[in-house]
Every structure is written in C-alpha cells, then in structure tokens.
N, C-alpha and C positions, 0 to 999 in steps of 0.2 A: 286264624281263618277257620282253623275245623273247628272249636267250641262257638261260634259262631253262626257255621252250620249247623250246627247239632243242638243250638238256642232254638234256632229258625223252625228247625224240623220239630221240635217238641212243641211249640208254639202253636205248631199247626197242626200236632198230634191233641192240645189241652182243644183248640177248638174242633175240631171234628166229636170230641166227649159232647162237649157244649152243645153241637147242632143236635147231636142224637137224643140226648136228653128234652132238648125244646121239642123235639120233634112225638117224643116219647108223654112228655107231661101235655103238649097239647093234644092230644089222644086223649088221656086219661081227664083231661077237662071237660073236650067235648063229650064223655061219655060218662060223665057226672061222676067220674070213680072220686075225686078229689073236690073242693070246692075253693074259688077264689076267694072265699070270704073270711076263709082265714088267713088273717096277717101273714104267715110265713109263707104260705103257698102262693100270696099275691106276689107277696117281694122277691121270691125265687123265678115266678113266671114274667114279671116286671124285668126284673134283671136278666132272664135269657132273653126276652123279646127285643130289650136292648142292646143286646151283645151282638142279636143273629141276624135281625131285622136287615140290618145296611146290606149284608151278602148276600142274601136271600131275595131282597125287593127286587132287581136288575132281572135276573134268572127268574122271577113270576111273570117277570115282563113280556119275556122270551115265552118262555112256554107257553104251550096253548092249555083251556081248560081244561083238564081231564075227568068234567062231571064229579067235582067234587073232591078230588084226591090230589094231594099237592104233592107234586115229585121234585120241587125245588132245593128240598134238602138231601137227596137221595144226588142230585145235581152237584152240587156246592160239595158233598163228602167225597163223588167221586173226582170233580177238580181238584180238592184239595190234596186226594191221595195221588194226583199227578205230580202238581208241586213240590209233594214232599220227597217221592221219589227221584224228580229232576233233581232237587237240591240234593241228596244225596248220592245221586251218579257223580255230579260236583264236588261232594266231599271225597269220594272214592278217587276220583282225577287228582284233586288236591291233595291228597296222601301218599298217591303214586311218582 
C-alpha cells in the first residue's frame, strides 16, 4: 500500500513539472523567445500540449476570461497539490 502511495504521489509530483513547463514554454512562444519551426521545440510543445490539454480544457471551461491571461494551470497545480497532500495524510494513516 505505501509504495503505492508514494508511486501516486510522484506521479502527480512528474505532472505538476509538466504543467509548469507547458505553461513556461508557451510564454516563451508567444513571445517569440523560442520558435516552433524547429523540429525539437515543435515535438516537445506537441507533446506537452498533449499531455496537459485533457486537465486543463474542463478548468478553461469554468473560468472566466481574464483578458487574456490563463490561470488554468495555476488552477490544475494548485488541485493537484491538494491531491497529493490528501494522498499523503493516507499514507501517514496507513503507516500509523
């Protein structure tokens, strides 16, 4: 049960890297630091979009516009640090 937990919880530790990263390169995209035309930076932004897309579209749903600025990922990082902390008050219960 605890290796388990502690699969779960790092799982959701690799993703929250992931959302901040998509969230960090599409910055640097729209701000032309970086350029999709190169193969590596397409297939790395290709592949975060596909990773984050599904948990992020629900929560753009929900929120309202905010003139431009997407707080969905700021959203999704801080559920997900809820998660992992529940799942860990569970590991701490299962231990005890």
């Amino acid at each position: 049960m605890y290796a388990l937990l502690h699969l779960i919880g790092t799982v959701i530790d690799l993703y929250i890297w992931l959302v901040i990263i998509a969230a960090v390169m599409s910055w640097l995209i729209a701000f032309n630091v970086i350029n999709t035309y190169n193969r590596f930076v397409g297939m790395v932004s290709y592949f975060l979009h596909q990773v984050t897309e599904p948990a992020l579209r629900p929560i753009r749903r929900i929120l309202p516009v905010m003139g431009g600025i997407d707080l969905s990922p700021l959203v999704l990082i801080l559920l997900l640090i809820f998660l992992r902390n529940l799942i860990m008050v569970d590991l701490a219960r299962a231990l005890l």
